[in-house]
mmCIF file of the C-alpha atoms, coordinates in Angstrom:
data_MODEL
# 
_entry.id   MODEL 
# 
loop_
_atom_site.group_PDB 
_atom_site.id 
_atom_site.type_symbol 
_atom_site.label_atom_id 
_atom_site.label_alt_id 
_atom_site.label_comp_id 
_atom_site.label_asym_id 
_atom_site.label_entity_id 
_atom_site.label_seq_id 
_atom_site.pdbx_PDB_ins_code 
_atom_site.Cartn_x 
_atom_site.Cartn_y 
_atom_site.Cartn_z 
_atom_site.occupancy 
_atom_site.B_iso_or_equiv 
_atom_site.pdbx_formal_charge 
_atom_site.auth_seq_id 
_atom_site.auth_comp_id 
_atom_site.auth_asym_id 
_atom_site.auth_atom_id 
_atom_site.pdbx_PDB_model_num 
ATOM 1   C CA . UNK A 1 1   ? 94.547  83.238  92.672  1.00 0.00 ? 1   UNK A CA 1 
ATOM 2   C CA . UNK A 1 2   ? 97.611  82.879  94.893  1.00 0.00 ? 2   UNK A CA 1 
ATOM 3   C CA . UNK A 1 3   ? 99.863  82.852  92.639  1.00 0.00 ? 3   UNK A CA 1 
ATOM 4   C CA . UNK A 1 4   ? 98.533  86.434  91.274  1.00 0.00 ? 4   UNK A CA 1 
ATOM 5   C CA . UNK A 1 5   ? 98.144  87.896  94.823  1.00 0.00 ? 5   UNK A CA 1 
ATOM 6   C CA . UNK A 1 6   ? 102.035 87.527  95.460  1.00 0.00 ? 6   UNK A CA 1 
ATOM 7   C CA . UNK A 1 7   ? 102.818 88.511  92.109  1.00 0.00 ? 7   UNK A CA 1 
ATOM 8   C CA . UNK A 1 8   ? 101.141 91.479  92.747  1.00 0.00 ? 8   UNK A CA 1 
ATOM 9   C CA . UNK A 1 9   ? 101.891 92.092  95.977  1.00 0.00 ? 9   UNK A CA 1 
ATOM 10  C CA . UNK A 1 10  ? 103.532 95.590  96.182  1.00 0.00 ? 10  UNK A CA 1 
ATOM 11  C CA . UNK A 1 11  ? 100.648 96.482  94.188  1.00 0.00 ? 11  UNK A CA 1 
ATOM 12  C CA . UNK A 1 12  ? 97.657  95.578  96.415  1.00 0.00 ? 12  UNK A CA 1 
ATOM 13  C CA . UNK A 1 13  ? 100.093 97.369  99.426  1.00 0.00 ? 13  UNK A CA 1 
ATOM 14  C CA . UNK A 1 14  ? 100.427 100.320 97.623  1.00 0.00 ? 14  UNK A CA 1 
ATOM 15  C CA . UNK A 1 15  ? 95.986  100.226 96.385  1.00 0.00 ? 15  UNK A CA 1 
ATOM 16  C CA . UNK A 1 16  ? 95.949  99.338  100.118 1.00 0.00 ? 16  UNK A CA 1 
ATOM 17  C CA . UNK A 1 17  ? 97.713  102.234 101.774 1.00 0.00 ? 17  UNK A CA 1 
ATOM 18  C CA . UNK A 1 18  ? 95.667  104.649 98.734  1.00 0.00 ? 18  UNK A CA 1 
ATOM 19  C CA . UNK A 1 19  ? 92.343  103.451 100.135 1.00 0.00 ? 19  UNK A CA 1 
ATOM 20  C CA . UNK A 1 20  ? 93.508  103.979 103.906 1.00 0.00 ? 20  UNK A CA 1 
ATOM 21  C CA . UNK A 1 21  ? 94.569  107.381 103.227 1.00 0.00 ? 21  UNK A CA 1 
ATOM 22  C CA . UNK A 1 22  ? 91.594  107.958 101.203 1.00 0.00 ? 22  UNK A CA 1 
ATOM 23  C CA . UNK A 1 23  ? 89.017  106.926 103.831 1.00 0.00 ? 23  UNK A CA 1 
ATOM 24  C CA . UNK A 1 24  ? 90.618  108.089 107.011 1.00 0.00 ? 24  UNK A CA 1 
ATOM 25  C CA . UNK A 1 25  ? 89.400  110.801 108.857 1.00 0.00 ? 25  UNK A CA 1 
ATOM 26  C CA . UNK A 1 26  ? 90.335  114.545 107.622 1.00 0.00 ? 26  UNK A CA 1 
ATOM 27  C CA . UNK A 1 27  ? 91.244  115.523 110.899 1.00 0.00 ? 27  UNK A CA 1 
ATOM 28  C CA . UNK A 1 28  ? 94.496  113.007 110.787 1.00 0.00 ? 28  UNK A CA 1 
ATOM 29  C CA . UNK A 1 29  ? 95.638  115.193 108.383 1.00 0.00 ? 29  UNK A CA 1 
ATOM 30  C CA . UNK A 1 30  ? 95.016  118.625 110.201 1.00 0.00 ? 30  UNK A CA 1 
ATOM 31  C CA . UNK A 1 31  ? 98.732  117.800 111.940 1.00 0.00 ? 31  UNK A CA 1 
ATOM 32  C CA . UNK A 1 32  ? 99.904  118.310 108.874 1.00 0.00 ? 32  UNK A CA 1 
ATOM 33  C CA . UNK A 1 33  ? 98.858  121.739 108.571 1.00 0.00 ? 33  UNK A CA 1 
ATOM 34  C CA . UNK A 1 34  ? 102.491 124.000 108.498 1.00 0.00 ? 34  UNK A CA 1 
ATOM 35  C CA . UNK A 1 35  ? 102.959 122.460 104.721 1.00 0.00 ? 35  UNK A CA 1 
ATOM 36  C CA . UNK A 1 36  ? 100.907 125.526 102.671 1.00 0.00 ? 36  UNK A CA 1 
ATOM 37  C CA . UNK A 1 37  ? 101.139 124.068 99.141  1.00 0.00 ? 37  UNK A CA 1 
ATOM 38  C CA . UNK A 1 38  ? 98.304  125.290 96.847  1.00 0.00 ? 38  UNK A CA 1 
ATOM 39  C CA . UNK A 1 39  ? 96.330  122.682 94.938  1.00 0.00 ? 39  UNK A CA 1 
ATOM 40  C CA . UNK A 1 40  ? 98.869  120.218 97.595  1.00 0.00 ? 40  UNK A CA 1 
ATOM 41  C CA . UNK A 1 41  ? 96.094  117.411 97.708  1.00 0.00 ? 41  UNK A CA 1 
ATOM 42  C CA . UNK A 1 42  ? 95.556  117.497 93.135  1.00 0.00 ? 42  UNK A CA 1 
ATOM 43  C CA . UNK A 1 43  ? 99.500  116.709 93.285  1.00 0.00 ? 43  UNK A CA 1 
ATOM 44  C CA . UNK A 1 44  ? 99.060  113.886 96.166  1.00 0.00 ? 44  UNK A CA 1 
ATOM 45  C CA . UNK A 1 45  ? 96.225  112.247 93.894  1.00 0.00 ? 45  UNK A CA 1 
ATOM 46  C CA . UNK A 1 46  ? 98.391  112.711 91.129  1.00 0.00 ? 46  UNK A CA 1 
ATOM 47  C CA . UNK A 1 47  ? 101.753 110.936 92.735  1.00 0.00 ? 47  UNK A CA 1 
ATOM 48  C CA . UNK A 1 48  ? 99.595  107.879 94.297  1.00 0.00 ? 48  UNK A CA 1 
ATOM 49  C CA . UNK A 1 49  ? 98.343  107.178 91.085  1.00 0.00 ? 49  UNK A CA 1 
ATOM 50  C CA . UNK A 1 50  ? 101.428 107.307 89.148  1.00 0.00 ? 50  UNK A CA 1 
ATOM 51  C CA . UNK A 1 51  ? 102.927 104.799 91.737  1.00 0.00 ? 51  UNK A CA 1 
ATOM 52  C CA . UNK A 1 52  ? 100.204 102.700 92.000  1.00 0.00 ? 52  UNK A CA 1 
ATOM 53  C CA . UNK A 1 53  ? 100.280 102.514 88.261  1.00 0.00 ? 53  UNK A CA 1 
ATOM 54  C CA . UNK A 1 54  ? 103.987 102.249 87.819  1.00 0.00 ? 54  UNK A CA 1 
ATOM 55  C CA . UNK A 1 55  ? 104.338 99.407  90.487  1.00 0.00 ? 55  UNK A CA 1 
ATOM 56  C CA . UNK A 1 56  ? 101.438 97.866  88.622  1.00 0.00 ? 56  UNK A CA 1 
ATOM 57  C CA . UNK A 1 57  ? 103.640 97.688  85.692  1.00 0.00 ? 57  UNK A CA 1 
ATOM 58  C CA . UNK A 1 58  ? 106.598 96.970  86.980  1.00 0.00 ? 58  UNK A CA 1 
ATOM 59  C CA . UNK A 1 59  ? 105.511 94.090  88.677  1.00 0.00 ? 59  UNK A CA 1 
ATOM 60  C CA . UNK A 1 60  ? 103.330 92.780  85.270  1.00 0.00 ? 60  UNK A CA 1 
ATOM 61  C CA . UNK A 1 61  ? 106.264 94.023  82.982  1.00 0.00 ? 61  UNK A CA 1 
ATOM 62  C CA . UNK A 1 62  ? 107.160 90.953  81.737  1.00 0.00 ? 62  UNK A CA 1 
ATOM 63  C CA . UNK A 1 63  ? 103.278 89.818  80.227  1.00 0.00 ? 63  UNK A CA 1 
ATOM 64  C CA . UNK A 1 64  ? 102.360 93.173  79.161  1.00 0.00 ? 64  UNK A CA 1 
ATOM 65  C CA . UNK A 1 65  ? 103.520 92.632  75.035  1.00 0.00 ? 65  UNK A CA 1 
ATOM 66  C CA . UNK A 1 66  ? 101.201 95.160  73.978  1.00 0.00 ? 66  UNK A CA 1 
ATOM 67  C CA . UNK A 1 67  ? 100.256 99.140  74.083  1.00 0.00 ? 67  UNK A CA 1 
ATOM 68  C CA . UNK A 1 68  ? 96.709  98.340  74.106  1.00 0.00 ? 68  UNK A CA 1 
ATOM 69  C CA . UNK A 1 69  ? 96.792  96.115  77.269  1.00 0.00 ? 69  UNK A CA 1 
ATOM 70  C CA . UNK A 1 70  ? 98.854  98.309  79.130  1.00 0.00 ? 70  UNK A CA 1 
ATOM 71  C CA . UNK A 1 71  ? 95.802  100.904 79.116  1.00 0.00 ? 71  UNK A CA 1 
ATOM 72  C CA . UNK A 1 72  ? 93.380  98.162  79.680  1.00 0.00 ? 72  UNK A CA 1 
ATOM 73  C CA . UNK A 1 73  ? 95.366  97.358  83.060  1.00 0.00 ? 73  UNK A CA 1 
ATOM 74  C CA . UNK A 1 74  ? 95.237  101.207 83.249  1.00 0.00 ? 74  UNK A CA 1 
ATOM 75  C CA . UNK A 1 75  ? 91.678  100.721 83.450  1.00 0.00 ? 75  UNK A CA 1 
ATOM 76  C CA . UNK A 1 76  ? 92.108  98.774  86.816  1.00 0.00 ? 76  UNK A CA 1 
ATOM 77  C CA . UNK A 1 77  ? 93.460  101.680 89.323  1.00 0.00 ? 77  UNK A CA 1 
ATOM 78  C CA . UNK A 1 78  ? 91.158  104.303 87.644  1.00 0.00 ? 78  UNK A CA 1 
ATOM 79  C CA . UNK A 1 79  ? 88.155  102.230 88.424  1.00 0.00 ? 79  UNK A CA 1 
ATOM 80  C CA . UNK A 1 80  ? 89.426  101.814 91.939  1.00 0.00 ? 80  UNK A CA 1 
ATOM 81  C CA . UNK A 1 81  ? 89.850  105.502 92.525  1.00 0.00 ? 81  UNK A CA 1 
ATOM 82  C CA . UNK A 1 82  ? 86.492  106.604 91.206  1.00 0.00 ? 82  UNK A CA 1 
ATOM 83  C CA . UNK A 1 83  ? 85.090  104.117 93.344  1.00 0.00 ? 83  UNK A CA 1 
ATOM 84  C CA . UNK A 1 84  ? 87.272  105.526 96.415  1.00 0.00 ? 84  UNK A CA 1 
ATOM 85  C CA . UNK A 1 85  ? 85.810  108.415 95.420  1.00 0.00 ? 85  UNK A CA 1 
ATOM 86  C CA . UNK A 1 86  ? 81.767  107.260 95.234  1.00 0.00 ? 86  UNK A CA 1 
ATOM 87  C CA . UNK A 1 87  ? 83.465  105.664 99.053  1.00 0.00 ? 87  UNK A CA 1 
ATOM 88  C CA . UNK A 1 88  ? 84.447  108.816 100.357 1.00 0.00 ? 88  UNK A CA 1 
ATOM 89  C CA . UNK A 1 89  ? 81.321  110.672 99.614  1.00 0.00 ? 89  UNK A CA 1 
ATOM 90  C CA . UNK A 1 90  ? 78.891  107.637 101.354 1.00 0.00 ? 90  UNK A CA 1 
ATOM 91  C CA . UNK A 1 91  ? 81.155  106.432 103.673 1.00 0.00 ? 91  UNK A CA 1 
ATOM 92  C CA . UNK A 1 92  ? 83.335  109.107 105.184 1.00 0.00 ? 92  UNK A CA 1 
ATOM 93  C CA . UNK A 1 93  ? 81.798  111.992 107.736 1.00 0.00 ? 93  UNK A CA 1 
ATOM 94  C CA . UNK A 1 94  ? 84.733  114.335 107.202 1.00 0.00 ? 94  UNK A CA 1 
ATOM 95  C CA . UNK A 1 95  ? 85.690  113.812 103.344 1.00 0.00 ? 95  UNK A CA 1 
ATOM 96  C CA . UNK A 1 96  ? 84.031  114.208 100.012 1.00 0.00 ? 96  UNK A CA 1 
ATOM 97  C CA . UNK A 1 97  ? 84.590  112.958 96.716  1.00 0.00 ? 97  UNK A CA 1 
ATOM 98  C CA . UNK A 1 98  ? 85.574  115.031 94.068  1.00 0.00 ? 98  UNK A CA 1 
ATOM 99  C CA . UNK A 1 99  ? 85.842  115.174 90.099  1.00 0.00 ? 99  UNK A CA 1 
ATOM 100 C CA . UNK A 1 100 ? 88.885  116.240 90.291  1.00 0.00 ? 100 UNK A CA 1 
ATOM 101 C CA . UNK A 1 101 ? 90.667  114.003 92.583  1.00 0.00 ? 101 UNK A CA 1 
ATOM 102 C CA . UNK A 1 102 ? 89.687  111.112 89.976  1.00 0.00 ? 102 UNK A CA 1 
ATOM 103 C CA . UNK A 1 103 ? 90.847  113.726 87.108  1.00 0.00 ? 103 UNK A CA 1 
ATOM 104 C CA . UNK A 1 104 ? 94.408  113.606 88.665  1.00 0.00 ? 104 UNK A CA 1 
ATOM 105 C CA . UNK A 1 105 ? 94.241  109.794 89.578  1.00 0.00 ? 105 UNK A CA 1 
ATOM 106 C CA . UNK A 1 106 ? 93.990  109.661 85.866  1.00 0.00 ? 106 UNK A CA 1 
ATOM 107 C CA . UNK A 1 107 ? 96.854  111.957 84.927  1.00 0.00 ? 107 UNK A CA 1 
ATOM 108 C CA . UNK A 1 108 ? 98.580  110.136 87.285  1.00 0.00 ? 108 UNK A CA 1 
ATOM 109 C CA . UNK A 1 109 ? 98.088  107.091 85.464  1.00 0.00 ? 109 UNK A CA 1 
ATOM 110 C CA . UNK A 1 110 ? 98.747  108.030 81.918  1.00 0.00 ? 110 UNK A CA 1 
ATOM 111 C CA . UNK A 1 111 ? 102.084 109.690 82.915  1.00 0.00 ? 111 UNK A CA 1 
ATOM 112 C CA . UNK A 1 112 ? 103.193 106.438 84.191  1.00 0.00 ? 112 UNK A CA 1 
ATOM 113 C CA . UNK A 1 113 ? 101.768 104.731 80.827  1.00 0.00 ? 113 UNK A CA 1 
ATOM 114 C CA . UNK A 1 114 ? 103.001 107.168 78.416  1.00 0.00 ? 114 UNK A CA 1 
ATOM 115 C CA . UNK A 1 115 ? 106.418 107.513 80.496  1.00 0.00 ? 115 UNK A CA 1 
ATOM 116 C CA . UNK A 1 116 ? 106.535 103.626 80.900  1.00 0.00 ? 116 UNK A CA 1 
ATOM 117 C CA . UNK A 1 117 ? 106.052 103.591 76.474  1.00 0.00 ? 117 UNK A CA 1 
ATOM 118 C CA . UNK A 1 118 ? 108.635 106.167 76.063  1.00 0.00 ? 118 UNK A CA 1 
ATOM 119 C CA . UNK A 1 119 ? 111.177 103.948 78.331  1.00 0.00 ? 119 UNK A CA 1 
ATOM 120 C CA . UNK A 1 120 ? 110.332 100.539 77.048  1.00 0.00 ? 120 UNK A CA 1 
ATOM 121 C CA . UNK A 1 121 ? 108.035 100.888 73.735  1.00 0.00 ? 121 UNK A CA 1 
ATOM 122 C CA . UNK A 1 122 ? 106.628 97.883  72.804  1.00 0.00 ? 122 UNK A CA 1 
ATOM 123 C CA . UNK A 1 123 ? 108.562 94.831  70.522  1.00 0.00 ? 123 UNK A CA 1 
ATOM 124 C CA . UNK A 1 124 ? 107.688 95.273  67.159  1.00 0.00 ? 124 UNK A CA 1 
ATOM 125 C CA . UNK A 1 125 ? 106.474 92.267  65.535  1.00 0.00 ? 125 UNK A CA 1 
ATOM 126 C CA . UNK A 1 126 ? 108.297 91.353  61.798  1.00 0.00 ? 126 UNK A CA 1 
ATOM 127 C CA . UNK A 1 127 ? 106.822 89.401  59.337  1.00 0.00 ? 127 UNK A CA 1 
ATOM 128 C CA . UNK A 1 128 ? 108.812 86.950  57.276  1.00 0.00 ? 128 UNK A CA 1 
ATOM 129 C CA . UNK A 1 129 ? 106.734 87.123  54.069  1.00 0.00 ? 129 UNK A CA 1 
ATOM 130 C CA . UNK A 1 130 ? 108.823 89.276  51.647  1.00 0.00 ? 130 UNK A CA 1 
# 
């Protein structure tokens, strides 16, 4: 268990810091306000995603050896931020959970998937029996 928590270390920071900014008070944001981007907080969800999956691979790069477990390790952060969605709707006075927040966590995810394929696709396997 150790040995996978330090492994995975920038990971859990980077889940970490998603789930603090996810659950802290609206108003912390409010100083923000000068930055008029529409749709701003759709392209937030979709960059913490993509870097919480893409440090998630980077740091299991070397045991991931096949397409079809690097979208069941996909299945890990979009879990995580439906349920900091369910979290922000039961826990939170000042936020709300929304569809589409957890539609661009998973955008955000499957970029970093399908961008992490098109970088490094997995080895082919070659048979010997001719």
């Amino acid at each position: 268990m150790i040995k996978m928590i330090k492994k995975n270390k920038f990971s859990i920071l980077v889940a970490l810091t998603i789930m603090y900014l996810s659950l802290t008070s609206s108003h912390t944001f409010d100083k923000v306000s000068f930055i008029t981007i529409p749709y701003i907080d759709k392209i937030v969800h979709f960059g913490m995603y993509f870097g919480l999956m893409s440090v998630i691979i980077l740091e299991n790069r070397k045991t991931i050896n096949k397409t079809s477990h690097l979208f069941l390790i996909g299945l890990i952060p979009l879990l995580y931020g439906i349920l900091l969605e369910i979290m922000q709707s039961t826990l939170t006075l000042t936020r709300t959970g929304s569809f589409y927040d957890a539609l661009f966590n998973c955008a955000g995810i499957l970029v970093s998937i399908l961008l992490w394929l098109s970088i490094r696709p997995p080895e082919k396997k070659y048979s010997d029996s001719n």
